[in-house]
C-alpha positions, 0 to 999 in steps of 0.5 A: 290959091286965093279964096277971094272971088273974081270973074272968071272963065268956067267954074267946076261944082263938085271936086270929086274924081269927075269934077277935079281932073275936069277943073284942073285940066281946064286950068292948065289949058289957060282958063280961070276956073272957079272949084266949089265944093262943100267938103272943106276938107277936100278944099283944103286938101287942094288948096294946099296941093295935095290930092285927095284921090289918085289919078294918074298925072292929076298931082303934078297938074294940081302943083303947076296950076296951083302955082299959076294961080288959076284956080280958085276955091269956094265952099258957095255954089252960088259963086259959080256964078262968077264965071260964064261957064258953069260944070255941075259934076254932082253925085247923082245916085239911085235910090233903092226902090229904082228911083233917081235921087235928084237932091244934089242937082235940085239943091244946086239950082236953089243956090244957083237960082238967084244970080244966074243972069242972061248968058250963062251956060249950065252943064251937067256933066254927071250921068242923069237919068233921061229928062234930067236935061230937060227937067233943069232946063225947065227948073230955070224957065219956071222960077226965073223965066228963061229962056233956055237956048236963047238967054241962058243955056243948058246942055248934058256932057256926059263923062266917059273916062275911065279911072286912071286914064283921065288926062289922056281920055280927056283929048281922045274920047269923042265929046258928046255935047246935048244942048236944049234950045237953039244955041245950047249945045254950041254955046256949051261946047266953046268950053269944051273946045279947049280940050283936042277931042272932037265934038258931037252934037245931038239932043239932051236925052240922046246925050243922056242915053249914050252915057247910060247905055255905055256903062249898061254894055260894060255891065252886061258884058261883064256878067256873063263871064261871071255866070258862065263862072257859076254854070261851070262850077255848077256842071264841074267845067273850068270856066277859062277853059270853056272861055279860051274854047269861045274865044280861041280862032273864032271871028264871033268870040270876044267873051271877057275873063270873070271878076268882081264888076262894081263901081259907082258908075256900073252899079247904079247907072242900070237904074237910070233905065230901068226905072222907066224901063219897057222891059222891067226886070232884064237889068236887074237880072243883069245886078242879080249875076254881078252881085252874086259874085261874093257869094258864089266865092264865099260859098265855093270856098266854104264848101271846099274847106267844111266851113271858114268859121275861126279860119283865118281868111285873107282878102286882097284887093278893096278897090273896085279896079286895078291899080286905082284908090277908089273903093266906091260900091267895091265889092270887095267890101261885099265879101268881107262882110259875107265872110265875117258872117260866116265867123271868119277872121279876115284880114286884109291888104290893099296898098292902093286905099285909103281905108288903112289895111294890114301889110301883104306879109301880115295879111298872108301869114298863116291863112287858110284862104285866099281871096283876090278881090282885085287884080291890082298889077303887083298882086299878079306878080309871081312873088305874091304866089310865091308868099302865098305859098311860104307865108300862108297855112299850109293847105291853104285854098286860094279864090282867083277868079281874075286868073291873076298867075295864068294858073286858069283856076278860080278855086285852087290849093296854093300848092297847085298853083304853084305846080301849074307854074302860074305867072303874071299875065 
């Protein structure tokens, strides 16, 4: 990969777990495509081929591009400017006090201000709040004079792809493209043309809208499995139990299994609405539940073991979703802190992370609890009960609320589940 740069095709900013696969898989269809990010680390990882996140597929794509020689790296977002088509896939949080954290997005349109020319195209790809599109559409017209949707062109594409499922969602998944002015959205979707999903044409804010709202839905489905947990617990119910009641025959059912719901996306998205929200407080209620979730077992298991302080305590899982590296808003992390709090001795185990973690074997061995914090697959295999049950101390109180072995209990004895024959799903 050359660092010199030339015209070309498209150009990525921002090479995270939404920007990279993007560039690369652009590339790999043909484009020349300019990658720009400040984290030199992250470049310098990809310039020599290596990932620095997994994503299913993405490093066999990494080495076959890289040896085409059609993508090149920049640390200067001004030298998107080289290329047509400019993606910006920008960090786009919520501050606490229910604000949109706009600075990513600002501070790349100052860098981008002085070299955009008439015929550029400009898409945010990241979920933004309503009004970002037009807002950044507003940006250029004020400082530069644009017109936009005539001369130069604003469009929000947002990203609906699941972690992990990357290079097939990308061809499948419908392509929503919301353009500003007249010519936006076609002139926007000729790059995303190259990609086999069908496109969809609306306006910015119904683009931005339907990303929010997607990952709202998640969110919201996902928390009442998890209250519907905590009433049980509440009323002496086993929670699987009442779910299979729900769900067993019933045309109406379809309630999903409890879990630690968090990421990036889930955890924050909610605010994006909220901020400006007509009914204040409904979405937080919906965190309020998500986010109790740590406590709820901490606290399920205090109660069965008379306290965790000098206990030692075992948490497997740090990424928020099975079988992925990523640990970005994981509530795993929640947990350990709630449980060190209570002066436990935790030790931890997840093969998937970076952050470095303690063997399953040396996590296991002599714990008087048990949490899994995420059902990554090789954690639901019966071997793991199986080392659990002769590693472990003995007594030990495992915290199951994914139903991992099919034992249908959040809170049981090793020795229990053994006997219930629990097995992977």
């Amino acid at each position: 990969m050359e660092n010199t740069i030339e015209a070309a095709d498209a150009a990525v900013v921002g090479l995270g777990r939404i920007g990279l696969p993007l560039a690369l898989s652009l590339a790999d269809r043909g484009l020349r495509v300019i990658g720009v990010d400040r984290d030199r680390a992250r470049l310098d990882a990809i310039a020599q081929r290596r990932m620095p996140f997994c994503e299913p597929g993405a490093q066999e794509l990494l080495e076959r591009v890289g040896a085409a020689g059609r993508i090149t790296l920049s640390d200067r977002v001004a030298d998107a400017a080289a290329a047509p088509q400019i993606v910006l896939t920008l960090g786009t949080p919520s501050l606490s006090h229910i604000e949109i954290d706009m600075r990513e997005i600002r501070s790349a349109l100052d860098d981008l201000l002085g070299v955009l020319a008439p015929g550029h195209a400009l898409t945010l790809r990241s979920t933004v709040a309503p009004g970002t599109t037009e807002f950044v559409a507003g940006y250029l017209a004020k400082h530069r004079g644009f017109a936009v949707g005539e001369e130069v062109f604003v469009a929000h594409v947002p990203e609906r792809i699941a972690a992990g499922r990357f290079l097939a969602e990308i061809d499948t998944l419908p392509c929503i493209v919301g353009g500003v002015g007249a010519r936006s959205g076609e002139v926007v979707a000729e790059l995303f043309e190259a990609f086999r999903a069908p496109i969809v044409q609306t306006t910015p804010v119904q683009a931005e809208l339907a990303k929010i709202w997607t990952n709202i839905l998640r969110y919201t489905n996902f928390a009442l499995p998890n209250l519907l947990m905590m009433d049980c617990e509440q009323h002496g119910a086993n929670v699987f139990e009442v779910i299979d009641l729900i769900n067993r025959d019933y045309p109406r059912g379809g309630i999903a299994k409890p879990g630690l719901t968090a990421g990036t996306c889930l955890r924050k998205d909610f605010a994006f609405s909220e901020e400006r929200s007509v009914a204040p407080g409904m979405l937080l209620a919906v965190s309020r539940v998500n986010e109790s979730v740590p406590l709820f077992l901490a606290e399920g298991a205090k109660r069965r073991l008379g306290g965790l302080a000098g206990r030692r305590v075992a948490v497997l899982g740090l990424a928020f979703k099975a079988d992925t590296d990523d640990e970005r808003d994981s509530l795993a992390h929640k947990l350990i802190r709630l449980l060190e709090r209570e002066l436990a001795d935790v030790a931890v185990h997840d093969s998937h992370v970076a952050t470095p973690t303690l063997s399953l074997t040396d996590a296991l061995r002599e714990a008087e609890a048990v949490f899994v914090a995420t059902n990554h697959s090789e954690l639901c295999e019966p071997a793991v009960l199986a080392a659990i049950s002769e590693l472990a101390a003995d007594g030990c109180l495992v915290i199951d609320p994914w139903d991992c072995w099919g034992a249908g209990q959040v809170f049981a004895y090793a020795s229990e589940l053994a006997a219930l024959g629990g097995s992977s799903r």
